[in-house]
KEVO-411070 format. One record per residue (C-alpha): residue in one letter; residue number from 0; z, x, y. Coordinates in nm, 3 decimals. Layout:
+---------+-----+---------+---------+---------+
| residuo | num |       Z |       X |       Y |
+---------+-----+---------+---------+---------+
|       a | NUM |       Z |       X |       Y |
...
+---------+-----+---------+---------+---------+
END
This chain:
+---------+-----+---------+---------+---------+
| residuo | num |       Z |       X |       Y |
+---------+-----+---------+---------+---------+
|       x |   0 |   0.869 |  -2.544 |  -1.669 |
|       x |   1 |   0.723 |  -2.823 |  -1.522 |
|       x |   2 |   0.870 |  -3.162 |  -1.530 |
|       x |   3 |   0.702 |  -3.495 |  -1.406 |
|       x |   4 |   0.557 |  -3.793 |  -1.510 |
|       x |   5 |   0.295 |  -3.846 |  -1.234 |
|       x |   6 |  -0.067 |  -3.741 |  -1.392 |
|       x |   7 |  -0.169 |  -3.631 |  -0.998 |
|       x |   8 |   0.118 |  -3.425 |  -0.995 |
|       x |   9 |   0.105 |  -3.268 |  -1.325 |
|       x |  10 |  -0.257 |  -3.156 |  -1.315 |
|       x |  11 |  -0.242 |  -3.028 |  -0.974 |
|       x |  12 |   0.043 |  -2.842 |  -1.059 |
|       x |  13 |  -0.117 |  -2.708 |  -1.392 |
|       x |  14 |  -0.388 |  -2.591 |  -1.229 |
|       x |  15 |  -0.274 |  -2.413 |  -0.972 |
|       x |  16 |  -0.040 |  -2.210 |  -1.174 |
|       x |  17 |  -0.286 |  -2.150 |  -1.420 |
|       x |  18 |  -0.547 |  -1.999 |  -1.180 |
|       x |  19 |  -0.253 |  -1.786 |  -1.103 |
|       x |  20 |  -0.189 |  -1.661 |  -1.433 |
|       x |  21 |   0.130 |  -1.819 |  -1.451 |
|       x |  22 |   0.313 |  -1.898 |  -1.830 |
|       x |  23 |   0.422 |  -2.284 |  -1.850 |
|       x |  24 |   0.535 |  -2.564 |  -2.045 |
|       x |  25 |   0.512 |  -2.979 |  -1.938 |
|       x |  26 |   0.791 |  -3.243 |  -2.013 |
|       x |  27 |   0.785 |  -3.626 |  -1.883 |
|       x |  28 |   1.095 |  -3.657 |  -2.024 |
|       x |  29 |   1.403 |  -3.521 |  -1.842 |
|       x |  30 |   1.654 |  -3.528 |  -2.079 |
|       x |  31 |   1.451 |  -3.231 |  -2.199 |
|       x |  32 |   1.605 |  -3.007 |  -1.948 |
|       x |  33 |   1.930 |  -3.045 |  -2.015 |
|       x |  34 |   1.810 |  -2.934 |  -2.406 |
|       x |  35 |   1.709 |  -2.550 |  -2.265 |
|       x |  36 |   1.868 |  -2.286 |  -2.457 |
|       x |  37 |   1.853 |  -1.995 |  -2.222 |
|       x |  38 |   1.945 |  -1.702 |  -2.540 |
|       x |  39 |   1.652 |  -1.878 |  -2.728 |
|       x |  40 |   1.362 |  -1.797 |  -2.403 |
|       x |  41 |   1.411 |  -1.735 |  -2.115 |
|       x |  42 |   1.276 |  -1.993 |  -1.841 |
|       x |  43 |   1.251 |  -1.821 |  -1.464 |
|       x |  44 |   1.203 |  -2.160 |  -1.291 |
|       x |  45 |   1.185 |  -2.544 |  -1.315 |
|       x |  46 |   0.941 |  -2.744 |  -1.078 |
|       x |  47 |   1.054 |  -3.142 |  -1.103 |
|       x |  48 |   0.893 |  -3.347 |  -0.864 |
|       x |  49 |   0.966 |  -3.723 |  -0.727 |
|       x |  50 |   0.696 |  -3.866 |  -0.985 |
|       x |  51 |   1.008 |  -3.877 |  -1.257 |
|       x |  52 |   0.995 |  -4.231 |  -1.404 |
|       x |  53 |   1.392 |  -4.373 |  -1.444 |
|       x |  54 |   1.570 |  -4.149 |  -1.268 |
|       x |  55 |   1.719 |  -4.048 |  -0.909 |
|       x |  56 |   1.583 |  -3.719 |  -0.768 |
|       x |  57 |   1.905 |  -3.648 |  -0.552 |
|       x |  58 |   2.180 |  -3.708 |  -0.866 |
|       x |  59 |   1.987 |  -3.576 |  -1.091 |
|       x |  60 |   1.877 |  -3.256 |  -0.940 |
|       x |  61 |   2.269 |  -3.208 |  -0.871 |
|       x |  62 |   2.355 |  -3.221 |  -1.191 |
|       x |  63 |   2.105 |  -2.985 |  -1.346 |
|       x |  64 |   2.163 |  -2.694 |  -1.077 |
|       x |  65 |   2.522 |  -2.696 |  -1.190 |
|       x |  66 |   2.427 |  -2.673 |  -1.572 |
|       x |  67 |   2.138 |  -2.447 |  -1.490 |
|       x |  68 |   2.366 |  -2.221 |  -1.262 |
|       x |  69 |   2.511 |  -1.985 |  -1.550 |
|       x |  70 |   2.154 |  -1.924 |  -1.704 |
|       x |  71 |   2.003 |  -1.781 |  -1.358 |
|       x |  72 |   1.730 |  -2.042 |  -1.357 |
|       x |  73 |   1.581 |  -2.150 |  -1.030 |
|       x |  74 |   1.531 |  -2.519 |  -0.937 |
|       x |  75 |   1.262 |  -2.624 |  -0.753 |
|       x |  76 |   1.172 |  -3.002 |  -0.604 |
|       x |  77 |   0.849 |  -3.140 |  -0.488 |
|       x |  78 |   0.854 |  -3.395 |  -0.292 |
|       x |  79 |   0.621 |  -3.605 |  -0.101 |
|       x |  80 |   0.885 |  -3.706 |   0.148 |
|       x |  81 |   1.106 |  -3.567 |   0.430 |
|       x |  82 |   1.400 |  -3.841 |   0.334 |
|       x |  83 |   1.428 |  -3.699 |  -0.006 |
|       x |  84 |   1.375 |  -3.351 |   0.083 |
|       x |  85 |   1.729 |  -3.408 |   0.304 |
|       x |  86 |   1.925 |  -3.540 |   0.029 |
|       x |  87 |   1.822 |  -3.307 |  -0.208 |
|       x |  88 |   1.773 |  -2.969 |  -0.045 |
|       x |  89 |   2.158 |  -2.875 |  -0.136 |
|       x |  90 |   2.127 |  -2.882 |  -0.475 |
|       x |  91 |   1.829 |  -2.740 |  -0.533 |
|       x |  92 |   1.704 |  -2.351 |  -0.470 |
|       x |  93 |   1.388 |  -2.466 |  -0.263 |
|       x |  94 |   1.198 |  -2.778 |  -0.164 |
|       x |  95 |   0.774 |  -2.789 |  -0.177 |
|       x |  96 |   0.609 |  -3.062 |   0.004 |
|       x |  97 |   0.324 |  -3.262 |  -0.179 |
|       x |  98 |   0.054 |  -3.222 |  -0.192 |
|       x |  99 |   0.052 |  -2.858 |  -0.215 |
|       x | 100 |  -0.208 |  -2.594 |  -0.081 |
|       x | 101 |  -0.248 |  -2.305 |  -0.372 |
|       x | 102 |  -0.281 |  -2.037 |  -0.158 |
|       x | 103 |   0.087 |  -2.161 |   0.049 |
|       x | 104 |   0.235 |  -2.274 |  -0.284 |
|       x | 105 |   0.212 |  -1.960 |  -0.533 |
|       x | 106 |   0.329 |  -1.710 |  -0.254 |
|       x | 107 |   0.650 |  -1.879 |  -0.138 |
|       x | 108 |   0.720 |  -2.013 |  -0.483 |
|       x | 109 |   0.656 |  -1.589 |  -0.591 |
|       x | 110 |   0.894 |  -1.531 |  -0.314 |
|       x | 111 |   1.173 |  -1.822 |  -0.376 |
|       x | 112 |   1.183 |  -1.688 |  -0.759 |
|       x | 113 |   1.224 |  -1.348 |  -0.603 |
|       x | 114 |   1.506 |  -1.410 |  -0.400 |
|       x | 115 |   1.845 |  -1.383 |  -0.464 |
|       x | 116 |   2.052 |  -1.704 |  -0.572 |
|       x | 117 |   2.382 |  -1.800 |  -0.353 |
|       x | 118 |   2.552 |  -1.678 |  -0.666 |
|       x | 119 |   2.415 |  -1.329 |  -0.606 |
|       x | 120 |   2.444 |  -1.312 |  -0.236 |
|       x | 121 |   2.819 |  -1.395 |  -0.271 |
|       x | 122 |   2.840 |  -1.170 |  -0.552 |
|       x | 123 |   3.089 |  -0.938 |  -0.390 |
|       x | 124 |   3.184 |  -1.200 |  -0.087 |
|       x | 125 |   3.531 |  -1.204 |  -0.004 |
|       x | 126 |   3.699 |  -1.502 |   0.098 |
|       x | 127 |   4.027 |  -1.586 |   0.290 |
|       x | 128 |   4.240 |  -1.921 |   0.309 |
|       x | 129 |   4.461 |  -1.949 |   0.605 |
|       x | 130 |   4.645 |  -2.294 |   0.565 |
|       x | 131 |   5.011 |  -2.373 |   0.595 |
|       x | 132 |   4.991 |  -2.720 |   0.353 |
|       x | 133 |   5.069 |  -2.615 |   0.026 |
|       x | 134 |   4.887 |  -2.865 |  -0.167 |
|       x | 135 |   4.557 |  -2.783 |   0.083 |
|       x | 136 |   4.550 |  -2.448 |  -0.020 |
|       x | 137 |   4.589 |  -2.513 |  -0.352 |
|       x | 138 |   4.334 |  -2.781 |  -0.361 |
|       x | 139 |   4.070 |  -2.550 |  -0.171 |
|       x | 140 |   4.102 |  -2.230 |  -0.407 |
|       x | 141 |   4.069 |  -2.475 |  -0.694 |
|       x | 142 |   3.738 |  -2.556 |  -0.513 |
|       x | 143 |   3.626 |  -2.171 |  -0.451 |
|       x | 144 |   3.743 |  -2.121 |  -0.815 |
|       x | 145 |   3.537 |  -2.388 |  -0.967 |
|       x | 146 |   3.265 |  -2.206 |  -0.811 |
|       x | 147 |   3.376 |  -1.798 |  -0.961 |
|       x | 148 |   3.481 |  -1.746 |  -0.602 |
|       x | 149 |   3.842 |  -1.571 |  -0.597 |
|       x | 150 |   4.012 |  -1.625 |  -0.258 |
|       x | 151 |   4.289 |  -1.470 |  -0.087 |
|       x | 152 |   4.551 |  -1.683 |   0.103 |
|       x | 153 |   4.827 |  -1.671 |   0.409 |
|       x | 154 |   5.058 |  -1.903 |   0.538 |
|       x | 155 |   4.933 |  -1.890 |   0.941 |
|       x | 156 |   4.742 |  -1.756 |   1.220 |
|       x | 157 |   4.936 |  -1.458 |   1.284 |
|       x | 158 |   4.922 |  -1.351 |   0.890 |
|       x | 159 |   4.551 |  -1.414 |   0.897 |
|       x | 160 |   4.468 |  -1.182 |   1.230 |
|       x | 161 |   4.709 |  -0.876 |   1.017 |
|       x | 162 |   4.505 |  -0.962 |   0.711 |
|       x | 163 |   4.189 |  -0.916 |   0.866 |
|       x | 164 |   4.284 |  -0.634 |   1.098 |
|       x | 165 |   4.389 |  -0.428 |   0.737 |
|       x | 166 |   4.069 |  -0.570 |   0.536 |
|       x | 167 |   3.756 |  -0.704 |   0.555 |
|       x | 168 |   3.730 |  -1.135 |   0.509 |
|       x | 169 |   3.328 |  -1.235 |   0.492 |
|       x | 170 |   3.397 |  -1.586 |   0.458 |
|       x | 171 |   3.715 |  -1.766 |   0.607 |
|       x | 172 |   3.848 |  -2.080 |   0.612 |
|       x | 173 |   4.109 |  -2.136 |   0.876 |
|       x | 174 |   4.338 |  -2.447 |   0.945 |
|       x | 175 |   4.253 |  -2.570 |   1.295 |
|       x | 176 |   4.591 |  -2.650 |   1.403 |
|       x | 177 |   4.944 |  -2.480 |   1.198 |
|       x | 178 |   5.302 |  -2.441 |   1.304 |
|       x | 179 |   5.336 |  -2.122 |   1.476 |
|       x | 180 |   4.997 |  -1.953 |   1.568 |
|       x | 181 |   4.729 |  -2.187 |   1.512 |
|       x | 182 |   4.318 |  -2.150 |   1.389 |
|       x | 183 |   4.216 |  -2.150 |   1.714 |
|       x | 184 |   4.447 |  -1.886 |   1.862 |
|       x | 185 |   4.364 |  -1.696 |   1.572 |
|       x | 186 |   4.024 |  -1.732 |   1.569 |
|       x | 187 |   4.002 |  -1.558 |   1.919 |
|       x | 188 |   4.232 |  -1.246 |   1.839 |
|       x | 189 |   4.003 |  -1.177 |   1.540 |
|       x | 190 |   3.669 |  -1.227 |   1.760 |
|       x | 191 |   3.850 |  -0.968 |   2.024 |
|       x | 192 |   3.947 |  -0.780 |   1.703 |
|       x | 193 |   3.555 |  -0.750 |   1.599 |
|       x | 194 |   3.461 |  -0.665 |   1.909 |
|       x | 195 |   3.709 |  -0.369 |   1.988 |
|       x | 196 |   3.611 |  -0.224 |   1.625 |
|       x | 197 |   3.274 |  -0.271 |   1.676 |
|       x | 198 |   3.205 |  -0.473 |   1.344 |
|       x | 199 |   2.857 |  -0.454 |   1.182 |
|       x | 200 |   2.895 |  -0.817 |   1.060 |
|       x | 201 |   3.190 |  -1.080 |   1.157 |
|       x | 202 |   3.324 |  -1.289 |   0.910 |
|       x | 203 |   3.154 |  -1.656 |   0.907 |
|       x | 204 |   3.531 |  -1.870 |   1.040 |
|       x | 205 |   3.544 |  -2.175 |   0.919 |
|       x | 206 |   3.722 |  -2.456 |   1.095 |
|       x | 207 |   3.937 |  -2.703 |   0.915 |
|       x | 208 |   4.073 |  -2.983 |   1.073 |
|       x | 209 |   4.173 |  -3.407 |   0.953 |
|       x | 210 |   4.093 |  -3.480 |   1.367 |
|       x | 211 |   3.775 |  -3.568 |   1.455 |
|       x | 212 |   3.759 |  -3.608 |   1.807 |
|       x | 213 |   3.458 |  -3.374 |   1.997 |
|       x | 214 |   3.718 |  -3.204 |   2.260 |
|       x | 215 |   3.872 |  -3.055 |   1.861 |
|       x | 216 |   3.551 |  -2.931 |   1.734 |
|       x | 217 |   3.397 |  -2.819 |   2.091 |
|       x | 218 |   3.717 |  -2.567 |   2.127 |
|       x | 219 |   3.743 |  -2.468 |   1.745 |
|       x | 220 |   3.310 |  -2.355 |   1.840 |
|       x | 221 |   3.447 |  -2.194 |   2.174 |
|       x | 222 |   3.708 |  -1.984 |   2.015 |
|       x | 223 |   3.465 |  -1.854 |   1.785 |
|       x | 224 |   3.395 |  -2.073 |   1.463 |
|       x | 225 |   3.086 |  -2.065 |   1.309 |
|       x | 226 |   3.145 |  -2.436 |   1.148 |
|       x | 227 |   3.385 |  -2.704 |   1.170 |
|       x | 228 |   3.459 |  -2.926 |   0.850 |
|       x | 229 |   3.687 |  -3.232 |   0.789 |
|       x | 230 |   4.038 |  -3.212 |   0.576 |
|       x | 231 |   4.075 |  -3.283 |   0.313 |
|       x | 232 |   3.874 |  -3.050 |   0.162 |
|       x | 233 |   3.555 |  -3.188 |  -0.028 |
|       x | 234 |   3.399 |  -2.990 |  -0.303 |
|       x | 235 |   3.049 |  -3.084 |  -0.149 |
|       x | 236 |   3.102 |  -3.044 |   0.166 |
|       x | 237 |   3.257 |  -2.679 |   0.064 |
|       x | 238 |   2.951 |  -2.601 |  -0.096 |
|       x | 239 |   2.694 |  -2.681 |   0.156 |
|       x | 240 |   2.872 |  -2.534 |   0.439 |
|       x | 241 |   2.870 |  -2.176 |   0.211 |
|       x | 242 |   2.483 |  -2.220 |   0.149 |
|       x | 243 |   2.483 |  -2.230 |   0.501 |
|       x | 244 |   2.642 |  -1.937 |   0.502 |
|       x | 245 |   2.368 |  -1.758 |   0.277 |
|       x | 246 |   2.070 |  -1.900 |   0.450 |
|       x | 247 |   2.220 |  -1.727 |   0.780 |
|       x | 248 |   2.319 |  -1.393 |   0.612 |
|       x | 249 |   1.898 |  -1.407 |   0.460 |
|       x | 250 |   1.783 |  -1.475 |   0.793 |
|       x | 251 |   1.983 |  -1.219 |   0.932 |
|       x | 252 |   1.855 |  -0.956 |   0.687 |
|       x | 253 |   1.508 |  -1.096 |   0.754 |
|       x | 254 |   1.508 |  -1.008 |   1.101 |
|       x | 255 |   1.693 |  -0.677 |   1.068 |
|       x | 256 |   1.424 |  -0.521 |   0.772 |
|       x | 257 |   1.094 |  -0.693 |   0.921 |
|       x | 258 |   1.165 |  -0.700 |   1.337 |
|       x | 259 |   1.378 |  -0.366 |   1.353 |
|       x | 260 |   1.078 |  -0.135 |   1.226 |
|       x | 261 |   0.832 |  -0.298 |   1.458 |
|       x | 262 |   0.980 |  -0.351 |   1.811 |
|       x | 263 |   1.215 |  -0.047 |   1.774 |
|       x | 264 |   1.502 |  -0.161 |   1.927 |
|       x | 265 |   1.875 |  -0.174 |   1.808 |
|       x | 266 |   1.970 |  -0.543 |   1.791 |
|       x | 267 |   2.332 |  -0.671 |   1.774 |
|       x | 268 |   2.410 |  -0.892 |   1.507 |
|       x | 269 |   2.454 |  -1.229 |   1.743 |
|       x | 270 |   2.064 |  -1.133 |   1.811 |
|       x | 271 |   1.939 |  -1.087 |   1.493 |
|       x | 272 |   2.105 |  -1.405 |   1.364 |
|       x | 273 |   1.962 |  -1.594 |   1.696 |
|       x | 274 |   1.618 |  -1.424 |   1.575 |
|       x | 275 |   1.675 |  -1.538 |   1.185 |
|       x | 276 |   1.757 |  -1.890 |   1.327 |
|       x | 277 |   1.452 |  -1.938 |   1.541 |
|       x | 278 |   1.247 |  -1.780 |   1.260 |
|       x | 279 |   1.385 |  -2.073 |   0.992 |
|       x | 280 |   1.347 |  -2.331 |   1.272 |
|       x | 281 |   0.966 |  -2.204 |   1.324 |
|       x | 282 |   0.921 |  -2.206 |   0.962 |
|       x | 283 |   1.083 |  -2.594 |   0.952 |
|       x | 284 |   0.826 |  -2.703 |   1.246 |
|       x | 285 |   0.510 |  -2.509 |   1.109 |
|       x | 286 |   0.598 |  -2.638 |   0.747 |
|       x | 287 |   0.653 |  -3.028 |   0.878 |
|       x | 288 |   0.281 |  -2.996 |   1.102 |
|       x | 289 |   0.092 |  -2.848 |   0.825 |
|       x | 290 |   0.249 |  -3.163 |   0.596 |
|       x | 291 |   0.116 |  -3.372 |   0.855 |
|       x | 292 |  -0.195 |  -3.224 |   0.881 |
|       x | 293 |  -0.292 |  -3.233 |   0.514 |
|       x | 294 |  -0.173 |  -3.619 |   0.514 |
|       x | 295 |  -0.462 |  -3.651 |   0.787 |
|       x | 296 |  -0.705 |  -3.389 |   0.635 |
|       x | 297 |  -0.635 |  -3.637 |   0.310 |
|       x | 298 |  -0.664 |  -3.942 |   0.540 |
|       x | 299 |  -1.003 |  -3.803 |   0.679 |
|       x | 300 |  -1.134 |  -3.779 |   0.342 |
|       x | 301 |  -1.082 |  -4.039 |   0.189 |
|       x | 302 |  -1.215 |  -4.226 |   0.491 |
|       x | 303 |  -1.594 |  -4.017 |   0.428 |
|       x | 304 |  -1.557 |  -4.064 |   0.079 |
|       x | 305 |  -1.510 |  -4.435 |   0.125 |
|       x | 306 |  -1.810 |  -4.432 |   0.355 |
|       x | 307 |  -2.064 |  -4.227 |   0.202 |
|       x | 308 |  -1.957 |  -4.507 |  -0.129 |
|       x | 309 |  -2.044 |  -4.793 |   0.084 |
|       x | 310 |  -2.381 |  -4.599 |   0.181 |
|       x | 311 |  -2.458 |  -4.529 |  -0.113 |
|       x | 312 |  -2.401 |  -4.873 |  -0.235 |
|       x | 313 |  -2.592 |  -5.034 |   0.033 |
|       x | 314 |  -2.886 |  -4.820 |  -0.042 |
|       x | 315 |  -2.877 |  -4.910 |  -0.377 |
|       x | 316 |  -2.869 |  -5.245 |  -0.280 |
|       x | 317 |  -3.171 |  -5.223 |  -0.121 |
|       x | 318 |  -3.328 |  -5.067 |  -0.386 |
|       x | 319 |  -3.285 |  -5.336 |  -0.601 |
|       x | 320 |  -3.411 |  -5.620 |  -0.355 |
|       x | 321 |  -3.730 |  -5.434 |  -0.272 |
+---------+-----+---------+---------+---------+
END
């Protein structure tokens, strides 16, 4: 489904998904979405781009990803700017930049309503809160429950590196500083712990602290934590920082199917995910230069068009006085 109120938009979009055999239906009117009765048809994806009269992209988008996040819909944005591409990009399953080429749009929109949704990839996740407040943990594994993630919990440091040393955490979120042995303490004996086992994949550690001084963060990332985020714990912030988590864990597998087979070498996992990272960041740098090299294809253009009219004008202006 296609959603939009720009005519540009709409017809470019319609076209290019017809010539690709593609199945769709056009609303201008928003509220529409939030009408979709998944048992009735089934819809695999919903374009919306920034030409939406009345509303705002960011809020809106929000909102319908939660309601469309039971019914395995994909939601798609695209915009014609970076700024709104930033705000939104958490909330939606992948961002197009306008205007589109065909032949770049219909693969990578093929291979975004291909891929897995964080809901999948975390499918069998486990999680593991290590916080000492109370209240904290409660208020975090209300978050991850929100969300259908069940997480485990211990009081400390020293519970956390037993927990971890009898099972397997892929995602934890560990109090910076606790009575006893702290996050960062911690943190280290299960990095040595990885190590001396030899673990395929570490669990993503996630720092929590209320201080936000650099010196804090700089030796939560030293001892071996993949993030840092600030107490107390915000459902938002939660979430982004665990599709973070994803797009590293795709990247990962990226690099391990498609650059394994070719170079035949055995990678460690702190190389793959350095290959997975550079790969998105190439991606991010190609994407942004081909964006601005349609704006000055279109600039170019327009310019000829401009000044083949005024030829053309001119001529016929001397047509008319001869």
């Amino acid at each position: 489904m296609i959603c939009s109120s720009g005519a540009l938009s709409l017809d470019i979009l319609s076209t290019t998904l017809t010539t690709a055999g593609a199945t769709f239906e056009i609303s201008e009117d928003p509220n529409d979405l939030f009408r979709l009765n998944p048992k009735e048809s089934k819809v695999d994806g919903i374009i919306i781009t920034d030409a939406i009269e009345g509303i705002q992209i960011a809020p809106f988008s929000k909102t319908l990803s939660s309601r469309l996040k039971a019914t395995g819909t994909k939601l798609f944005l695209l915009s014609s700017t970076s700024e709104l591409a930033q705000s939104t990009h958490e909330f939606v399953d992948k961002v197009f930049f306008s205007p589109i080429l065909p032949h770049e749009f219909i693969p990578n929109l093929r291979e975004a309503l291909e891929a897995e949704s964080v809901e999948e990839t975390l499918e069998n996740s486990s999680f593991l809160i290590v916080e000492d407040d109370k209240v904290q943990q409660f208020l975090l594994k209300r978050i991850l429950m929100k969300q259908e993630y069940n997480a485990d919990t211990v009081g400390d440091g020293s519970e956390a590196v037993e927990w971890v040393k009898s099972q397997r955490a892929d995602i934890i979120f560990m109090d910076c500083i606790m009575p006893g042995m702290g996050g960062i303490q911690a943190t280290k004996l299960i990095r040595e712990h990885e190590k001396e086992t030899d673990v395929s994949t570490p669990s993503t550690i996630i720092g929590a602290t209320a201080l936000t001084s650099v010196a804090e963060h700089k030796a939560c990332i030293e001892a071996g934590m993949d993030y840092v985020i600030s107490k107390p714990y915000k459902s938002d912030e939660i979430l982004k920082v665990i599709k973070k988590y994803v797009a590293i864990r795709r990247s990962v597998n990226i690099a391990l199917v498609s650059l394994l087979p070719f170079n035949g070498y055995a990678l460690t996992l702190l190389e793959a995910v350095q290959i997975g990272l550079i790969t998105m960041c190439l991606s991010s740098l190609v994407e942004k230069a081909l964006k601005r090299t349609r704006t000055t294809l279109m600039s170019v253009v327009r310019s000829f068009f401009l000044q083949s009219l005024r030829t053309r004008q001119a001529r016929g202006a001397e047509t008319v006085l001869y």
